[in-house]
PyMOL commands that place a pseudoatom at each C-alpha (Angstrom):
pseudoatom trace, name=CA, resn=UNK, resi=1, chain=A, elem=C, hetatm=0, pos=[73.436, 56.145, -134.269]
pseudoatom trace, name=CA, resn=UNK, resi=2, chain=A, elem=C, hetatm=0, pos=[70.855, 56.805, -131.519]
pseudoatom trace, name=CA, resn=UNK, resi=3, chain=A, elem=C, hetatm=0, pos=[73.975, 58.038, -128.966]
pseudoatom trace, name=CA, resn=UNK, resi=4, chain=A, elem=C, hetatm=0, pos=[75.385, 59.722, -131.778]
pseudoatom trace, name=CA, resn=UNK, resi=5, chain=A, elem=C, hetatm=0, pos=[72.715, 62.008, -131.971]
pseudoatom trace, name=CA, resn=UNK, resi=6, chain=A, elem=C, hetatm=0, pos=[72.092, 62.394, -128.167]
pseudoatom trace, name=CA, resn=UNK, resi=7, chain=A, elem=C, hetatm=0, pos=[75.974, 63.599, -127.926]
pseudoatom trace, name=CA, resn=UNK, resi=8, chain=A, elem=C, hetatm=0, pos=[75.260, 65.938, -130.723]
pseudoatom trace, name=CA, resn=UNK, resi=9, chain=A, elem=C, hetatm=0, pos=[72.155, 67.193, -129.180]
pseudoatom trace, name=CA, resn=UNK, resi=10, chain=A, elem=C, hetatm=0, pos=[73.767, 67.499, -125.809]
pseudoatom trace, name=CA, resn=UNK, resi=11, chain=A, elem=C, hetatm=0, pos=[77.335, 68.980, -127.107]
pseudoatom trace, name=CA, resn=UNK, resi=12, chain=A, elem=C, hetatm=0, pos=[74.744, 71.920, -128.689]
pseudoatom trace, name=CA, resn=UNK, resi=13, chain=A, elem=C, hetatm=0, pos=[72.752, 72.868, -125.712]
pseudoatom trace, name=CA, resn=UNK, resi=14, chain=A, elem=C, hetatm=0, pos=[76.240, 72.922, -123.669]
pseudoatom trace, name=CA, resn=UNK, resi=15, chain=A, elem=C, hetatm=0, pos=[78.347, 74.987, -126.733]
pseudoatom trace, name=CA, resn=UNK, resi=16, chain=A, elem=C, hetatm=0, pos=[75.752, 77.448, -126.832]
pseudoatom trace, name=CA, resn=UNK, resi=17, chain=A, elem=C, hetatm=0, pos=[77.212, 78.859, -123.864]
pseudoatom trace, name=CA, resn=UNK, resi=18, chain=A, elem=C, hetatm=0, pos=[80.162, 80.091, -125.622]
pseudoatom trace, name=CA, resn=UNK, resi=19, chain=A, elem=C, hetatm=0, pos=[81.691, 83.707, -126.458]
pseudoatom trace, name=CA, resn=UNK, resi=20, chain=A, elem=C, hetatm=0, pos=[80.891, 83.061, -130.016]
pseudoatom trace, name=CA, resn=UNK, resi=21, chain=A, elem=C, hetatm=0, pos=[77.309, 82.768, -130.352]
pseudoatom trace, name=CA, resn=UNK, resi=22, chain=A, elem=C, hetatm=0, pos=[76.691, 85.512, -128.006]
pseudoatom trace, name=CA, resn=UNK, resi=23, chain=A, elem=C, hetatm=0, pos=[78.527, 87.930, -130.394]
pseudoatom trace, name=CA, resn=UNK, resi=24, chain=A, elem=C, hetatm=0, pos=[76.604, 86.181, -132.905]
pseudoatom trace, name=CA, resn=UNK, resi=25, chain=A, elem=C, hetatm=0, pos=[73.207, 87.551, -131.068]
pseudoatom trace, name=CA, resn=UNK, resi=26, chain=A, elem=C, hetatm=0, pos=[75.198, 91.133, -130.669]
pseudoatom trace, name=CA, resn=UNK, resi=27, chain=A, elem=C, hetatm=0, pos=[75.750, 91.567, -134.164]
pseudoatom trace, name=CA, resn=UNK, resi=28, chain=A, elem=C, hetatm=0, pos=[72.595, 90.112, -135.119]
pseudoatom trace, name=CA, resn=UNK, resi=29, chain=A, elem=C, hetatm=0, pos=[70.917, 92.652, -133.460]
pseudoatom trace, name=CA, resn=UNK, resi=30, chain=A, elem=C, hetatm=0, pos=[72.715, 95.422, -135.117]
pseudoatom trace, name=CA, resn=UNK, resi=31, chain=A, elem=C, hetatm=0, pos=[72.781, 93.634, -138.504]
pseudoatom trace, name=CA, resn=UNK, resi=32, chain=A, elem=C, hetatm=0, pos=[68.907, 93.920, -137.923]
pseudoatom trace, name=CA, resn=UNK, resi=33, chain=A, elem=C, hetatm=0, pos=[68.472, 97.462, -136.503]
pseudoatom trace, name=CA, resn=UNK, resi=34, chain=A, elem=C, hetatm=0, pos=[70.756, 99.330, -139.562]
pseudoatom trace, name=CA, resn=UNK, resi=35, chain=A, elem=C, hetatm=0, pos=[70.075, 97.412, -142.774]
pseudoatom trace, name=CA, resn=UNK, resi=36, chain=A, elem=C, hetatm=0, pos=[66.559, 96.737, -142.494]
pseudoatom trace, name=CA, resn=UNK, resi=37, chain=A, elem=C, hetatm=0, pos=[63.338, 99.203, -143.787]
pseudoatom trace, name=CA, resn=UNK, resi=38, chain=A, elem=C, hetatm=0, pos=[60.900, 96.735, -143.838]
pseudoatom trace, name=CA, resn=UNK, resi=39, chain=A, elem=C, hetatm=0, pos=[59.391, 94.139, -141.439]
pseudoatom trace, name=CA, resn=UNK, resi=40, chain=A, elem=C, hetatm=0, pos=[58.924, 91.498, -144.604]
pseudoatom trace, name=CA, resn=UNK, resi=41, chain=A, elem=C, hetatm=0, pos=[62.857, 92.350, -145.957]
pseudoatom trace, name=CA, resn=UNK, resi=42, chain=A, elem=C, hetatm=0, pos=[64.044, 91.815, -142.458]
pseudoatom trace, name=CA, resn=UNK, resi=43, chain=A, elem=C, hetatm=0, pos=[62.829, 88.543, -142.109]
pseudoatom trace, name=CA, resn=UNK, resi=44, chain=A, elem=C, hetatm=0, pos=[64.523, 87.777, -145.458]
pseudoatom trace, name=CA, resn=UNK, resi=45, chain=A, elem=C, hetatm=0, pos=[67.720, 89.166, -144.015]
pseudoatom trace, name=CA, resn=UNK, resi=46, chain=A, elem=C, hetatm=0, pos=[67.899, 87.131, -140.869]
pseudoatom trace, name=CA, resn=UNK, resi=47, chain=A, elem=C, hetatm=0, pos=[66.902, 83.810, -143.008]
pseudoatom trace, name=CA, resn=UNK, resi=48, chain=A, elem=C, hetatm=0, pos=[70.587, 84.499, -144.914]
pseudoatom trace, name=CA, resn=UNK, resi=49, chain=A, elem=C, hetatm=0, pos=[71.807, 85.504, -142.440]
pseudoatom trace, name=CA, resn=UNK, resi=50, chain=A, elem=C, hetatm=0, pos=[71.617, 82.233, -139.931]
pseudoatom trace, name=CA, resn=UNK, resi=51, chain=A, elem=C, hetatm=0, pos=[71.756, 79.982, -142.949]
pseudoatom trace, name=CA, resn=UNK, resi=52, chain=A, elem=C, hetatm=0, pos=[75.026, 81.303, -144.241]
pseudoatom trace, name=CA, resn=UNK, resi=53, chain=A, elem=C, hetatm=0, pos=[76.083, 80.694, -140.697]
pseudoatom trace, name=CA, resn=UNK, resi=54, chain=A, elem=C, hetatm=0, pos=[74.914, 77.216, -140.529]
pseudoatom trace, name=CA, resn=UNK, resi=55, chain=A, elem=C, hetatm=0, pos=[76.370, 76.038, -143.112]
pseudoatom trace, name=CA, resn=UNK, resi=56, chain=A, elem=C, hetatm=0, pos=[79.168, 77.930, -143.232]
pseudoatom trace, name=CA, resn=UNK, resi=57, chain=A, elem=C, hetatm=0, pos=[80.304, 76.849, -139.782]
pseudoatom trace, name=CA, resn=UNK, resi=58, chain=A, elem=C, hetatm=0, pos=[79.327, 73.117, -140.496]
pseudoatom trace, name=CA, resn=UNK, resi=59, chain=A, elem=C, hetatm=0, pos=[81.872, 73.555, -143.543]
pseudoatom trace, name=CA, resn=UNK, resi=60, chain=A, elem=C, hetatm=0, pos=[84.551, 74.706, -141.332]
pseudoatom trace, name=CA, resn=UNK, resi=61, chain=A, elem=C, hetatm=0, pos=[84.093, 72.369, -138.846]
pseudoatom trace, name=CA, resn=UNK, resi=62, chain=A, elem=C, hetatm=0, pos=[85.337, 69.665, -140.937]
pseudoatom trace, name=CA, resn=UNK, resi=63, chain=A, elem=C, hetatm=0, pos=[89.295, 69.149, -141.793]
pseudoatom trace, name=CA, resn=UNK, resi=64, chain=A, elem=C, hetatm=0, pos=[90.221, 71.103, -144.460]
pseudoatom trace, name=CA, resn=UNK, resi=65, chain=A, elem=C, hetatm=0, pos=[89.224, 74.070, -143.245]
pseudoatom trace, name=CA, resn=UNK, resi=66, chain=A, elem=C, hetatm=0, pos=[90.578, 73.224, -139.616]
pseudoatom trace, name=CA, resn=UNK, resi=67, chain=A, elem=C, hetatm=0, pos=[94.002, 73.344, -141.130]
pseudoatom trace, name=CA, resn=UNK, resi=68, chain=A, elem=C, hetatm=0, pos=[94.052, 77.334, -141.637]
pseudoatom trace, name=CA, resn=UNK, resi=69, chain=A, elem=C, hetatm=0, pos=[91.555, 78.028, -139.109]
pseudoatom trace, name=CA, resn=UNK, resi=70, chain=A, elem=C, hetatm=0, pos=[94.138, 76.889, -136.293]
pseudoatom trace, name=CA, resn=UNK, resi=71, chain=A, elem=C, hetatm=0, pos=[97.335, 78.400, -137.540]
pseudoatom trace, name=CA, resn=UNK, resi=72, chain=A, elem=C, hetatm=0, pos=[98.539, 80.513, -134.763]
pseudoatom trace, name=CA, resn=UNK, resi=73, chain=A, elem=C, hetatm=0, pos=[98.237, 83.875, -137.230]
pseudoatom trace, name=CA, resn=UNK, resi=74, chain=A, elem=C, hetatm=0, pos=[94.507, 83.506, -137.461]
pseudoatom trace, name=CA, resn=UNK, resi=75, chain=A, elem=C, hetatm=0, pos=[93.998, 82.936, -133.883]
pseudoatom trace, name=CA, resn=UNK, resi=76, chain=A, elem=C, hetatm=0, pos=[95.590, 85.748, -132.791]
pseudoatom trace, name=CA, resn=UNK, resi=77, chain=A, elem=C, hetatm=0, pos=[93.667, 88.115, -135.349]
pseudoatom trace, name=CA, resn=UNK, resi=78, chain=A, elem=C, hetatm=0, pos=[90.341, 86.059, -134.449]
pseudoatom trace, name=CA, resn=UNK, resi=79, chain=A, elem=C, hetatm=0, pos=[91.203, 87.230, -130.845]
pseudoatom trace, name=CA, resn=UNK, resi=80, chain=A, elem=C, hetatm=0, pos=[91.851, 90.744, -131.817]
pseudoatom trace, name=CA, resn=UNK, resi=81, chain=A, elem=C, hetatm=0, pos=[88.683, 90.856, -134.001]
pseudoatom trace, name=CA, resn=UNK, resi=82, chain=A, elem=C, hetatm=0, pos=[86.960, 89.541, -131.023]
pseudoatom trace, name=CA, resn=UNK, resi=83, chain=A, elem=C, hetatm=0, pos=[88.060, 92.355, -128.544]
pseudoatom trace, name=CA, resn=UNK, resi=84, chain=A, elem=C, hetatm=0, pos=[87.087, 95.185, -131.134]
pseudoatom trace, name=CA, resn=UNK, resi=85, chain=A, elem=C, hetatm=0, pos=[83.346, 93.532, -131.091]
pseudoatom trace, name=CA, resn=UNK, resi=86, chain=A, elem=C, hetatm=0, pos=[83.734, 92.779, -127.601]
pseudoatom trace, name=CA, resn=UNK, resi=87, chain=A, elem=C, hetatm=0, pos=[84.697, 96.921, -126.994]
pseudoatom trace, name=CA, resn=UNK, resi=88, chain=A, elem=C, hetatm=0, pos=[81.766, 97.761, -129.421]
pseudoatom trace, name=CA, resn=UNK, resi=89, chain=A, elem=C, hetatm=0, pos=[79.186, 95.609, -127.708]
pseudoatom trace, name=CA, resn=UNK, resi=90, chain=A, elem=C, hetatm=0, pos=[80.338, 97.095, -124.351]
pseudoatom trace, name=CA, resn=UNK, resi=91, chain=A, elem=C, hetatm=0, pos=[79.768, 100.613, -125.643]
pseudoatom trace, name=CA, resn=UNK, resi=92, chain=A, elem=C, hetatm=0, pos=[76.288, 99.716, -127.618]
pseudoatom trace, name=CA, resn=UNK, resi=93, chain=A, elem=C, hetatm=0, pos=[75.309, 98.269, -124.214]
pseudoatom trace, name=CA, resn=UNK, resi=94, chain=A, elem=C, hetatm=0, pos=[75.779, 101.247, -122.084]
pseudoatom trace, name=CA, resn=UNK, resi=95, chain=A, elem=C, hetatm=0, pos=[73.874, 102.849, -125.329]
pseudoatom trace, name=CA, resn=UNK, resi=96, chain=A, elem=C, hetatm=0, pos=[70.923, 100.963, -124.793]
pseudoatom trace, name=CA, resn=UNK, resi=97, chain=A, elem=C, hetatm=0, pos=[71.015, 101.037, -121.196]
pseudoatom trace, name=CA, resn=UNK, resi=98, chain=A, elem=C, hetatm=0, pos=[71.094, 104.768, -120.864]
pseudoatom trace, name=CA, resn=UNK, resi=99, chain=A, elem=C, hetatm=0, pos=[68.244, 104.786, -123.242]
pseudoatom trace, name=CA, resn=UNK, resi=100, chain=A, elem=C, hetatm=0, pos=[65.982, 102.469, -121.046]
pseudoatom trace, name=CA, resn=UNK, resi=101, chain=A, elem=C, hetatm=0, pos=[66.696, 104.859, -117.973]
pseudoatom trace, name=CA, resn=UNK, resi=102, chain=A, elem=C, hetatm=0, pos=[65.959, 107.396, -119.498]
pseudoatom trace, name=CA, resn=UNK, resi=103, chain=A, elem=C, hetatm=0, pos=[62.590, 106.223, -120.402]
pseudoatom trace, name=CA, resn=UNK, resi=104, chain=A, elem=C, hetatm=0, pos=[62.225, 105.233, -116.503]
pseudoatom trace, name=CA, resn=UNK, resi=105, chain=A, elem=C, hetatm=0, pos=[62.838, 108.373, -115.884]
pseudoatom trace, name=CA, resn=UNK, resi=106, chain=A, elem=C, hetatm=0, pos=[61.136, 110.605, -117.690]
pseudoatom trace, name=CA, resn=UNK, resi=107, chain=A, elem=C, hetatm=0, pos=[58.418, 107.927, -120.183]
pseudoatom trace, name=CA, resn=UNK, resi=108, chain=A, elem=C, hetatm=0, pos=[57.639, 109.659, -123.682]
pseudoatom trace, name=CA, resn=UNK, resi=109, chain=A, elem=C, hetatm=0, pos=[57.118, 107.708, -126.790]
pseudoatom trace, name=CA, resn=UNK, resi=110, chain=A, elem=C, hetatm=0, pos=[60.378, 107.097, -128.771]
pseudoatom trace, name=CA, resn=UNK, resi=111, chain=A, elem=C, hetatm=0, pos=[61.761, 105.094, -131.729]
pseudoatom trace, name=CA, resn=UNK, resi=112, chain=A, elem=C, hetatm=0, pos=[61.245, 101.442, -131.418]
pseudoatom trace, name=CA, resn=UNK, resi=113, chain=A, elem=C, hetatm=0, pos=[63.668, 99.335, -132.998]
pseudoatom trace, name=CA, resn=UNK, resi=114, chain=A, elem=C, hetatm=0, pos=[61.178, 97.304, -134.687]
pseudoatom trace, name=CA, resn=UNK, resi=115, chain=A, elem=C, hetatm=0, pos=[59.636, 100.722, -136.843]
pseudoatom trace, name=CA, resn=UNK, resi=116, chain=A, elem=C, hetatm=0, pos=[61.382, 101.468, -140.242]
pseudoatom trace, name=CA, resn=UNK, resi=117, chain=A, elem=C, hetatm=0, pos=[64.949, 102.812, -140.094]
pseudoatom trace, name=CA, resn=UNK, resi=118, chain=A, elem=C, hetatm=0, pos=[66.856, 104.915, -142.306]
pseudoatom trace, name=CA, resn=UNK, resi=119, chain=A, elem=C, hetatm=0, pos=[69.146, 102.931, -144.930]
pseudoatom trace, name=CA, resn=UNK, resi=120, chain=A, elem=C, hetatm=0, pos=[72.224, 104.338, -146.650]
pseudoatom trace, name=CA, resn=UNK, resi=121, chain=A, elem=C, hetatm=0, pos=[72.318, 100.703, -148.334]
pseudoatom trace, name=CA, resn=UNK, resi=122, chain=A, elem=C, hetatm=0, pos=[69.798, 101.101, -150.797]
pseudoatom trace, name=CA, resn=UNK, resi=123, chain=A, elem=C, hetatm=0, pos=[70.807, 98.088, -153.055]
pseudoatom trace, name=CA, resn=UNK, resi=124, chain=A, elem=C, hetatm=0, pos=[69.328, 94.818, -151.966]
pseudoatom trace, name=CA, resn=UNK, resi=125, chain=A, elem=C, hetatm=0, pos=[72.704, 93.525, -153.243]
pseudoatom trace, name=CA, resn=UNK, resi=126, chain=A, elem=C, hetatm=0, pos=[74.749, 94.808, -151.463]
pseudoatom trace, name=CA, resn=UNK, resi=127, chain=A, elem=C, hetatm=0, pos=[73.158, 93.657, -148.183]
pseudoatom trace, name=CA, resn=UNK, resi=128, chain=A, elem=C, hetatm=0, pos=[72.581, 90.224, -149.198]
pseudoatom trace, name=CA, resn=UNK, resi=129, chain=A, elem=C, hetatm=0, pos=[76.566, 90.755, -149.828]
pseudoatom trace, name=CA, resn=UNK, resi=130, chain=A, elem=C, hetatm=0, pos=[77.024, 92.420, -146.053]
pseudoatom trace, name=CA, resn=UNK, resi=131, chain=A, elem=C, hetatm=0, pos=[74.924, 89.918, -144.488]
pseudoatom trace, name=CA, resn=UNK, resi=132, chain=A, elem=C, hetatm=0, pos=[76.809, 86.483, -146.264]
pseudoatom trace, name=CA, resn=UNK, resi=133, chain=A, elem=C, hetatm=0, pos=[80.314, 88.271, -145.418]
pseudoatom trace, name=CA, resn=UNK, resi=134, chain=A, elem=C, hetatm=0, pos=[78.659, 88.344, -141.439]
pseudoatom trace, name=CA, resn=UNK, resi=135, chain=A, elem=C, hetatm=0, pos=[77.867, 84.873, -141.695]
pseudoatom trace, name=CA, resn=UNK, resi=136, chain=A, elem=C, hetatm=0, pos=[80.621, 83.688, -142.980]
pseudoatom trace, name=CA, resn=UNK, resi=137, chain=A, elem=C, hetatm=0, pos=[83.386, 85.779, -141.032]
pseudoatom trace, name=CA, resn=UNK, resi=138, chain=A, elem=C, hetatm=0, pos=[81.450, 84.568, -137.737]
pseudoatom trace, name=CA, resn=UNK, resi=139, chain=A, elem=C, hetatm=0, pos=[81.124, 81.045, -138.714]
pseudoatom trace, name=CA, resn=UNK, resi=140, chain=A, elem=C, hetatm=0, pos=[85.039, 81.134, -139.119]
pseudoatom trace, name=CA, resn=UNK, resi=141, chain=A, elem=C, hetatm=0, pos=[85.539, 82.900, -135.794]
pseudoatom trace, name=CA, resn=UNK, resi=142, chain=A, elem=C, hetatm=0, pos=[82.970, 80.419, -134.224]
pseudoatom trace, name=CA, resn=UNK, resi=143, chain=A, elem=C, hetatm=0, pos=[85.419, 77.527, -134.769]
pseudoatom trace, name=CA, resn=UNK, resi=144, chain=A, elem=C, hetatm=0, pos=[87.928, 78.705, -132.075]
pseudoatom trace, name=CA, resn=UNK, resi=145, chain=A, elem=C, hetatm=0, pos=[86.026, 77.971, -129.247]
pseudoatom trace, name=CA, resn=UNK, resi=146, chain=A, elem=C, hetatm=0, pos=[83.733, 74.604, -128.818]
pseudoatom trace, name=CA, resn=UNK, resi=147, chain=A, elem=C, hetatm=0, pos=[83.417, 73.778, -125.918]
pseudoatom trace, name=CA, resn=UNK, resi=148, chain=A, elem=C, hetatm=0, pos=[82.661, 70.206, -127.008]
pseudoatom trace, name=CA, resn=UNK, resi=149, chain=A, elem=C, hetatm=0, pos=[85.462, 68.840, -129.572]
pseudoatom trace, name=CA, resn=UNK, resi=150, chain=A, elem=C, hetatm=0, pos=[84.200, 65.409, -130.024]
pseudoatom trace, name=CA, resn=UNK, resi=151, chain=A, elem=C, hetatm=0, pos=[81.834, 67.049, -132.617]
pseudoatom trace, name=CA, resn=UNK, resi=152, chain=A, elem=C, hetatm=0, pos=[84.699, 68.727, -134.332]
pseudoatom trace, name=CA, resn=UNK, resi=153, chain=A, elem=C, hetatm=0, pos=[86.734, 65.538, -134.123]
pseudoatom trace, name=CA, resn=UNK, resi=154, chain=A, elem=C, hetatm=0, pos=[83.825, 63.481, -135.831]
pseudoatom trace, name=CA, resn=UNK, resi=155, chain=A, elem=C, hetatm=0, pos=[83.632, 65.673, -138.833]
pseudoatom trace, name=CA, resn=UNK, resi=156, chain=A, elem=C, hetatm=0, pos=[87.577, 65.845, -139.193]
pseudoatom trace, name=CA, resn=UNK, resi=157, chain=A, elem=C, hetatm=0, pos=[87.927, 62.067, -139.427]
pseudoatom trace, name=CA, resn=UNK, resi=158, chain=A, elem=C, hetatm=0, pos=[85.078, 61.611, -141.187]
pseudoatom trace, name=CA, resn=UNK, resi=159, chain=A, elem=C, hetatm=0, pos=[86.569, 63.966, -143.831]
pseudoatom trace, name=CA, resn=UNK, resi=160, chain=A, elem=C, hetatm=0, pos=[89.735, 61.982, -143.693]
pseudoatom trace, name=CA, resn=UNK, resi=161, chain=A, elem=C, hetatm=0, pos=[88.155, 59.088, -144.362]
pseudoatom trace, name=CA, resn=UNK, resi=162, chain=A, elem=C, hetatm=0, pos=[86.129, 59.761, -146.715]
pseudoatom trace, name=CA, resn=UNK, resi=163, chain=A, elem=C, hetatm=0, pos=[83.057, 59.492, -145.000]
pseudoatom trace, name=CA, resn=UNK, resi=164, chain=A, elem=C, hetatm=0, pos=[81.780, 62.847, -144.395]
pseudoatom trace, name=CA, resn=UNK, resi=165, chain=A, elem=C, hetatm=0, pos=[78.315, 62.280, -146.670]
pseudoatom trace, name=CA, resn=UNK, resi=166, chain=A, elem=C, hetatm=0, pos=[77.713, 59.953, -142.864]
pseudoatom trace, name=CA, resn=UNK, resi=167, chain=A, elem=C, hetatm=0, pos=[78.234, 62.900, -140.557]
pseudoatom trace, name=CA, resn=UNK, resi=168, chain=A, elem=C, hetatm=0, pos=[77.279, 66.303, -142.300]
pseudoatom trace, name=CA, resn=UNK, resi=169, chain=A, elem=C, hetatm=0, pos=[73.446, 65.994, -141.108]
pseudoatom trace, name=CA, resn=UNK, resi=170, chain=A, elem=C, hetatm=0, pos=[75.080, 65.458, -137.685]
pseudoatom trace, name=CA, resn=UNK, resi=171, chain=A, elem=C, hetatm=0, pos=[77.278, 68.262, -137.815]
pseudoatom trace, name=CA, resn=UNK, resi=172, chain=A, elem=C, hetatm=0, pos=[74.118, 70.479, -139.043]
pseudoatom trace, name=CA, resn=UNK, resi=173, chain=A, elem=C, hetatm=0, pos=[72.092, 69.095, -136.767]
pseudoatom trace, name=CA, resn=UNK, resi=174, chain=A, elem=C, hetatm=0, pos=[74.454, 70.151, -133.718]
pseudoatom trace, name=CA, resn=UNK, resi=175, chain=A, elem=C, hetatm=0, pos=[74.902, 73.932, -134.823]
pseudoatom trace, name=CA, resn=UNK, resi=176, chain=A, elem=C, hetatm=0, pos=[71.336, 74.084, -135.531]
pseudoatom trace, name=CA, resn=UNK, resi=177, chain=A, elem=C, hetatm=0, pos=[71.008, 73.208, -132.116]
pseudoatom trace, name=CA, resn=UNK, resi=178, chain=A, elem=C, hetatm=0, pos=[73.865, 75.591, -130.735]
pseudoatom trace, name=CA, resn=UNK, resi=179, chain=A, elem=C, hetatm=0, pos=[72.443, 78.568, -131.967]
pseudoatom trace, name=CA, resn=UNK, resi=180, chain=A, elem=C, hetatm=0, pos=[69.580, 78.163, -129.364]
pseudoatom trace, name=CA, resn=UNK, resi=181, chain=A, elem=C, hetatm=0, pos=[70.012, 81.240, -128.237]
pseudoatom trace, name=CA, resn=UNK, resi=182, chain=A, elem=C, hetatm=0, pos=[70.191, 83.121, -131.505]
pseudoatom trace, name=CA, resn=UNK, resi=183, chain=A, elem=C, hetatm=0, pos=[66.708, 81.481, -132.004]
pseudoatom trace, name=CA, resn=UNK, resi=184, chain=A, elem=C, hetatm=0, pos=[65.233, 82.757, -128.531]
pseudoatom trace, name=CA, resn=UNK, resi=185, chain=A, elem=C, hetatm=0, pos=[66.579, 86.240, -129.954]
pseudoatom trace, name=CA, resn=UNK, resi=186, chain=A, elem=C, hetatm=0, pos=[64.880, 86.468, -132.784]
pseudoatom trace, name=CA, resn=UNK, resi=187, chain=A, elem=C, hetatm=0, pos=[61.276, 85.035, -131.627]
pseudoatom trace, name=CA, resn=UNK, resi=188, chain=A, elem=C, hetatm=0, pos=[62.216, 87.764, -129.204]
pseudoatom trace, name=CA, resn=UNK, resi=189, chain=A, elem=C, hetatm=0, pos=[62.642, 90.184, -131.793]
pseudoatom trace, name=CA, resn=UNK, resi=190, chain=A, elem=C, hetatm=0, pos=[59.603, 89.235, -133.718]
pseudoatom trace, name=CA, resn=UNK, resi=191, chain=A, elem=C, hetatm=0, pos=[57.190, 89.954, -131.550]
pseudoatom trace, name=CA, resn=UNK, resi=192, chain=A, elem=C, hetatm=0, pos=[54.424, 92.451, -132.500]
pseudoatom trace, name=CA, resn=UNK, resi=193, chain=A, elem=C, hetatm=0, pos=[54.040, 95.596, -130.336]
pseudoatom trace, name=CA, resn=UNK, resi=194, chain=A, elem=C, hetatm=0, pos=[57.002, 95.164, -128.050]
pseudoatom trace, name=CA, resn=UNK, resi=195, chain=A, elem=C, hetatm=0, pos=[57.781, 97.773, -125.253]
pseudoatom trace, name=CA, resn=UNK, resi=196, chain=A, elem=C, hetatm=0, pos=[60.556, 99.578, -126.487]
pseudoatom trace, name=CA, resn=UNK, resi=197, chain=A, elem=C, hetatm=0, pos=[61.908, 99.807, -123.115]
pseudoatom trace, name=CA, resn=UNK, resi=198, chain=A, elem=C, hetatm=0, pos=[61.876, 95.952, -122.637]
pseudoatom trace, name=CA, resn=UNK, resi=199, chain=A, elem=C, hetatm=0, pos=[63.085, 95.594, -126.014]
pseudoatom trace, name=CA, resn=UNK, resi=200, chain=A, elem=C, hetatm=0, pos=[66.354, 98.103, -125.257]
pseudoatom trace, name=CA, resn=UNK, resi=201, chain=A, elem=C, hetatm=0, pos=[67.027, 96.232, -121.610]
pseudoatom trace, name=CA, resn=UNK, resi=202, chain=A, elem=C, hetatm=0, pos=[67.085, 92.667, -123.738]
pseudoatom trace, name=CA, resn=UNK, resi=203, chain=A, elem=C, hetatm=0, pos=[69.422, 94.602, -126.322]
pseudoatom trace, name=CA, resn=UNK, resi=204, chain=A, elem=C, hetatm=0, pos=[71.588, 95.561, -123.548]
pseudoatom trace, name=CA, resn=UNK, resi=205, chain=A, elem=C, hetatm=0, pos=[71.625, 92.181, -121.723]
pseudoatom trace, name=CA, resn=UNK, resi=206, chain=A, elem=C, hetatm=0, pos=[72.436, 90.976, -124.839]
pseudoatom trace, name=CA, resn=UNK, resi=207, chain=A, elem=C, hetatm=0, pos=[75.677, 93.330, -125.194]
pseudoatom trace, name=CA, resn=UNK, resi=208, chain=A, elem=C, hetatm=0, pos=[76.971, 93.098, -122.114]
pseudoatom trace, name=CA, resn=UNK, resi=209, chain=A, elem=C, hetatm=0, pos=[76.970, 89.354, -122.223]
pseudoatom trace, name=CA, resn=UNK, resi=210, chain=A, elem=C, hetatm=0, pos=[78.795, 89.182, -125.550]
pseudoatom trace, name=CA, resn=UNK, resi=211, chain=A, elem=C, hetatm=0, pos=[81.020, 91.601, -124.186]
pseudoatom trace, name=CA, resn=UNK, resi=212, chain=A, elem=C, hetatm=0, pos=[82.173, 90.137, -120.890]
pseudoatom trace, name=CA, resn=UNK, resi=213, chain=A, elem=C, hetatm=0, pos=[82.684, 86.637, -122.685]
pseudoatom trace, name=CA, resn=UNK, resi=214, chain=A, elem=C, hetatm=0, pos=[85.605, 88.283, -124.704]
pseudoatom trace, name=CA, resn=UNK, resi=215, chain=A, elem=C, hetatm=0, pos=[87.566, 87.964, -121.490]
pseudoatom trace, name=CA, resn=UNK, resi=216, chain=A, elem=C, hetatm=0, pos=[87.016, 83.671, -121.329]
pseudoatom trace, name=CA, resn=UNK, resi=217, chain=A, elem=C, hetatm=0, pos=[88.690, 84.231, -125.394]
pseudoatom trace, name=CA, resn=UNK, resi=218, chain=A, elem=C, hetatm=0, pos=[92.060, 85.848, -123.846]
pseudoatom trace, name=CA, resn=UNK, resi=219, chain=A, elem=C, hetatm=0, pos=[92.336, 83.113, -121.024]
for i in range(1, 219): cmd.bond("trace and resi %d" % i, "trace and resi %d" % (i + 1))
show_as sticks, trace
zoom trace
């Protein structure tokens, strides 16, 4: 059980480096900057947020799920889906970018990301509802590209064989563990008095990366 969880552990520090969970970050960020008024109701946000995507993606990684997730017709829309945020990240990073230059340039105080922004979703319902549907839809998206299949194999036969009760901490366990760099993001985010200009270069990084990996997708 002991190398079990070693291969899990390693298989989600090496499929963090994957397309997926950097458009994970992307859209976290933006989930963050337009939905949220208040500092406490963000926090609330992100918790759904990552824990739909937990266990949403643990869910799909098992067999059931597998068998519509890797019918041609949803790969080929995941792939599309994935260029659109790809071409949105891209654009959202040049944003950001010009923004930080422009503070180079010519430093006056501006908006920080972290302050209160203006809602048009003014029902708490409705974005719980937006950020489930986020989790969700990138959980599902998330399953086209480990890098590591032995985890993905695991939970498949261990669904087959009735013996996924054995596994599912495992499986939870590794994403947990793949979303390291979701987690970096948000203790990134979280941090009192940030520089807005540091805080719109990381945004940008951030963009660009998710971005760029679209290309790896449409190998």
């Amino acid at each position: 059980m002991g190398d079990i969880w070693r291969v899990a552990i390693g298989a989600g520090l090496q499929d963090a480096f994957n397309p997926c969970i950097f458009m994970t970050c992307a859209v976290f960020i933006v989930h963050g900057i337009q939905v949220s008024q208040r500092y406490s109701h963000l926090e609330r946000l992100r918790w759904l947020f990552v824990l739909t995507y937990i266990l949403s993606l643990s869910f799909f990684n098992f067999g059931p799920m597998e068998v519509f997730l890797f019918k041609k017709t949803f790969v080929w829309t995941a792939k599309i889906i994935y260029f659109v945020l790809g071409t949105g990240s891209f654009i959202l990073g040049v944003m950001f970018l010009k923004d930080w230059f422009v503070m180079r340039r010519n430093p006056k105080p501006r908006e920080d990301l972290t302050a209160p922004q203006t809602n048009a979703f003014n029902s708490v319902i409705v974005l719980c509802l937006i950020t489930v549907i986020l989790g969700v839809a990138l959980s599902a998206l998330a399953t086209l590209w480990p890098i590591n299949y032995y985890i993905t194999l695991l939970g498949a036969g261990a669904f087959v064989n009735g013996q996924w009760q054995a596994v599912i901490s495992l499986l939870v366990g590794y994403t947990i563990i793949s979303m390291w760099p979701l987690w970096f993001l948000w203790v990134f985010l979280s941090i009192k008095n940030l520089r807005p200009a540091l805080l719109k270069i990381v945004c940008a990084s951030v963009f660009f990366v998710a971005s760029s990996n679209v290309i790896l997708i449409f190998k």
